[in-house]
C-alpha positions in Angstrom: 47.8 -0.8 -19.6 49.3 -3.6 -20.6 48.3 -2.6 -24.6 50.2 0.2 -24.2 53.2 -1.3 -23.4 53.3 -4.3 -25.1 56.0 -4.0 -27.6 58.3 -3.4 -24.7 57.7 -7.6 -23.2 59.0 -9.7 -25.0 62.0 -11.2 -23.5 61.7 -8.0 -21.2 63.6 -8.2 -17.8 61.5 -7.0 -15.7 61.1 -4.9 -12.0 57.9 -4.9 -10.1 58.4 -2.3 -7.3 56.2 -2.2 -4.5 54.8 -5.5 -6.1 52.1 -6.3 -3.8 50.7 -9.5 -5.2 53.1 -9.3 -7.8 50.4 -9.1 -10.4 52.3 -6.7 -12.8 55.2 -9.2 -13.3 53.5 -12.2 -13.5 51.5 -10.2 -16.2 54.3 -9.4 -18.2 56.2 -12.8 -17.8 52.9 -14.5 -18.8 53.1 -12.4 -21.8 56.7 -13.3 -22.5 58.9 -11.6 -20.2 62.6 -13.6 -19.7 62.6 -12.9 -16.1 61.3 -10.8 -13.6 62.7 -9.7 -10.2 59.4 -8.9 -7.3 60.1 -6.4 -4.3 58.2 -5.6 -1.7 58.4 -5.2 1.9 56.1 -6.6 3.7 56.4 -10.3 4.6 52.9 -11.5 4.2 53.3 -10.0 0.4 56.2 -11.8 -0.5 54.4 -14.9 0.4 51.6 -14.1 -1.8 54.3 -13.5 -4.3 55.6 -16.4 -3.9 52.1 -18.6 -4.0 51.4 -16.9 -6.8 54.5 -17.3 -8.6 54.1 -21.2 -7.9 50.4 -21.6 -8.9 51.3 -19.7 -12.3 54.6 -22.2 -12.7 56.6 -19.0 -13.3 59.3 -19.3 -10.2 62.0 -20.4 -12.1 61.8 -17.1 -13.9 61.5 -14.9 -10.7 63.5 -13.5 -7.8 61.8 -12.0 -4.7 63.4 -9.8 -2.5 61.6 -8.3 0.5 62.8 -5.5 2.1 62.7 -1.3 1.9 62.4 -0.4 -1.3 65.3 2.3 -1.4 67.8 -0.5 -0.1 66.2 -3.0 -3.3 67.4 -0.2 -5.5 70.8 -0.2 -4.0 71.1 -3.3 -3.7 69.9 -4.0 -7.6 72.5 -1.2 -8.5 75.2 -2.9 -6.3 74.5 -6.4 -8.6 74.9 -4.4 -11.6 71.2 -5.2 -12.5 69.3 -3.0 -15.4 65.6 -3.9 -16.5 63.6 -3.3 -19.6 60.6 -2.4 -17.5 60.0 -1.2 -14.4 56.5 -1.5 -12.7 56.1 1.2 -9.7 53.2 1.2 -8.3 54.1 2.4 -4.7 51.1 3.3 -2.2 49.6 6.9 -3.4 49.9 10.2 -1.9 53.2 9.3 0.2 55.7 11.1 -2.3 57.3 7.5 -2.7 56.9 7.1 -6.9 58.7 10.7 -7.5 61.4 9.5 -5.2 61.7 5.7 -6.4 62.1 7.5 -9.8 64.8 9.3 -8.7 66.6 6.8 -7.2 66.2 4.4 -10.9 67.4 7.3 -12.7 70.6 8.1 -10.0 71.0 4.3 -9.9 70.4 3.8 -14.1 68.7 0.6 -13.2 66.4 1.0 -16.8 68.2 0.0 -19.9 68.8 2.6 -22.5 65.2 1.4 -24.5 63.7 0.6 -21.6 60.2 1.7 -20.2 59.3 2.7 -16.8 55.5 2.4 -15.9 54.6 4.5 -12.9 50.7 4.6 -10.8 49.7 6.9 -8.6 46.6 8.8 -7.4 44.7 11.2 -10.5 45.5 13.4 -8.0 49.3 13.2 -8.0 51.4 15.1 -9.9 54.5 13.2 -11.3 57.1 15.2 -12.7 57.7 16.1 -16.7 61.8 15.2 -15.9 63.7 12.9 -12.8 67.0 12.9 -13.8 67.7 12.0 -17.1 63.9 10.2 -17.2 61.3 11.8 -19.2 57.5 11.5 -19.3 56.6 10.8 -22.4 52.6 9.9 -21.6 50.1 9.8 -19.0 47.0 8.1 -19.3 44.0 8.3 -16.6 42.0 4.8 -15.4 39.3 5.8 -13.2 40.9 6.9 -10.1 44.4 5.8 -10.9 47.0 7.8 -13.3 49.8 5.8 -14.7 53.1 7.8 -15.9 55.5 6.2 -18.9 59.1 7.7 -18.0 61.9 7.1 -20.9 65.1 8.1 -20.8 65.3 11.3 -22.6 68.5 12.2 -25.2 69.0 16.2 -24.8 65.6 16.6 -23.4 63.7 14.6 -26.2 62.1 11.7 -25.9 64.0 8.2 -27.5 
């Protein structure tokens, strides 16, 4: 994945939703990210987060917020926060990545270049269009599908 998207880290901001470990973002900063913000609600994740964030001396280019991930998005719009890329990985077959992408796109939490890199299930469909977001790949790993959403100018691809 992470050759795929790699002309879109460098001095990246970046978002991992539903970061679990918070592997994606400490990917990406390790990789030259200028910041990344973690969310995730479960406590016991957030610690890990956190450990991890420690261990890899990468905490003073972090912020972890736990809680719902709906109420992260607001609150993220509410800061007037915007990221180059956007890690959402929610957990499959709940419905949860069409409607986190919705709420980015209502929300226009990606910057106008920016990159949104969606997994689910290979047996989830994602939609071709959220809002002004457009798919512009997929690619399949095994059992997992990831989804690159773009915002789209008059129904192209930027």
């Amino acid at each position: 994945m992470f050759n795929i998207i790699a002309a879109y880290i460098p001095e990246a901001e970046v978002l991992d939703l539903f970061a679990g470990t918070g592997n994606l973002g400490i990917e990406a900063l390790s990789r030259g990210a200028a910041n990344a913000v973690f969310a995730d609600k479960s406590a016991e994740c957030v610690n890990i987060i956190k450990d991890n964030l420690n261990h890899t001396k990468l905490s003073d280019k972090a912020k972890v917020l736990s809680g719902d991930a709906s109420m992260v998005l607001m609150r993220l719009k509410n800061e007037g926060k915007r990221f180059d890329l956007i890690f959402l990985d929610p957990p499959y077959n709940t419905g949860l990545a069409q409607e986190m992408l919705s709420g980015i796109a209502q929300y226009e939490l990606l910057k106008t270049d920016g990159l949104i890199v969606a997994e689910s299930d290979r047996q989830d469909t994602l939609p071709e269009n959220v809002g002004n977001l457009r798919l512009i790949r997929q690619q399949k790993y095994g059992d997992t599908m990831l989804w690159l959403y773009k915002y789209g100018l008059d129904g192209n691809e930027n």
